[in-house]
C-alpha positions in Angstrom: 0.0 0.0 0.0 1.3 3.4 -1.0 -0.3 6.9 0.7 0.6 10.2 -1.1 -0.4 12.9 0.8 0.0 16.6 -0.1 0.0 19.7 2.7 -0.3 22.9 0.9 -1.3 26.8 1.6 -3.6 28.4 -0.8 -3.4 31.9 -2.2 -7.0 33.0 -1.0 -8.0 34.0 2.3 -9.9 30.8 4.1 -13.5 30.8 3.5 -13.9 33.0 0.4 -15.3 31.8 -2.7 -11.8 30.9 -4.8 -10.9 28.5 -1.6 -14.3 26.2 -1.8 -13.9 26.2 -5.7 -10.6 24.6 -5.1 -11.8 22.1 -2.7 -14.5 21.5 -4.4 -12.1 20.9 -7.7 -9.9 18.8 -5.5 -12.3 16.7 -3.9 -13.3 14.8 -7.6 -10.0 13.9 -7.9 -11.2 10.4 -5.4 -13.6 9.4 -8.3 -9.9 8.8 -10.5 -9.6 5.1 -11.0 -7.1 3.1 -8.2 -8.2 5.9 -5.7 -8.7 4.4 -2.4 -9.6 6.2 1.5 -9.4 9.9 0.1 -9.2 12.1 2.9 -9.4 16.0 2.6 -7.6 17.6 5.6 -8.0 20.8 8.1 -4.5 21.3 9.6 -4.7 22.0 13.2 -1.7 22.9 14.3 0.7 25.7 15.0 3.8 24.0 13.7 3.6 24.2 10.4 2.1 27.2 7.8 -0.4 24.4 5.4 -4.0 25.1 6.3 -5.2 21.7 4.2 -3.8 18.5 2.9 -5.1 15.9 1.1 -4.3 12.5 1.4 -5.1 9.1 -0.6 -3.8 5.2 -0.6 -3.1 3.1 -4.0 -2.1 -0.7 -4.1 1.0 0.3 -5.2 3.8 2.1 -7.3 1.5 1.2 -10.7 -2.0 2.4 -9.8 -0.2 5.8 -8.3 1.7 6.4 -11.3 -1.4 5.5 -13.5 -3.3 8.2 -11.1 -0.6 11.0 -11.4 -1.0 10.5 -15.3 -4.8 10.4 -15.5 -6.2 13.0 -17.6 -8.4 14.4 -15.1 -5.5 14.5 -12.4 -3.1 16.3 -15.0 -6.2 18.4 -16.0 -7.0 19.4 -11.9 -2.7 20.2 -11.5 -2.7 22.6 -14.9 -6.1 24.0 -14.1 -6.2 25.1 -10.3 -2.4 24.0 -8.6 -0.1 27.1 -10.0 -3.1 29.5 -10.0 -4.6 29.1 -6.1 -1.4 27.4 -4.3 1.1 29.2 -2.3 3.2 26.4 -1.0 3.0 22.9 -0.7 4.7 19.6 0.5 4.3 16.5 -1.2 4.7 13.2 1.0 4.4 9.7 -0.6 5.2 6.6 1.8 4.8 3.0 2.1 4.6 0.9 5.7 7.3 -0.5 6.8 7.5 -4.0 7.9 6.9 -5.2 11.2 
């Protein structure tokens, strides 16, 4: 199991109009094929400057890269990523064995 996770800042004040477009935008992205438990995230704490992240598990290295080529991901990234985020950190891990 693979989880990619993203943390990311937008460029619009929380709770306007250009932040729930986004969202909204982001959220159909766990309709792409090989999607599985997509979580959209609050951040909480102090310790870091992301407001929202956005996280999702594939079977593996195959489905994700199938995922981060699928037109309607490439299509969300070239349509809304540059244009309403300010920063961002992209996390991708597997478990570990036990």
């Amino acid at each position: 199991m693979l989880t990619h996770s993203v943390f990311f800042k937008l460029k619009f004040p929380k709770g306007s109009s250009e932040e729930l477009e986004f969202l909204r935008a982001a959220a159909k992205l766990e309709k792409i094929p090989g999607v599985q438990n997509f979580r959209p995230l609050r951040q909480l704490s102090s310790k870091n400057d992301f407001d929202y992240g956005l996280t999702m598990d594939f079977d593996g290295q195959e489905e994700y890269d199938s995922y981060n080529q699928h037109p309607e991901h490439r299509e969300f990234v070239n349509a809304n990523w540059g244009k309403c985020v300010a920063n961002f950190m992209e996390i991708d891990y597997e478990e570990m064995v036990r």
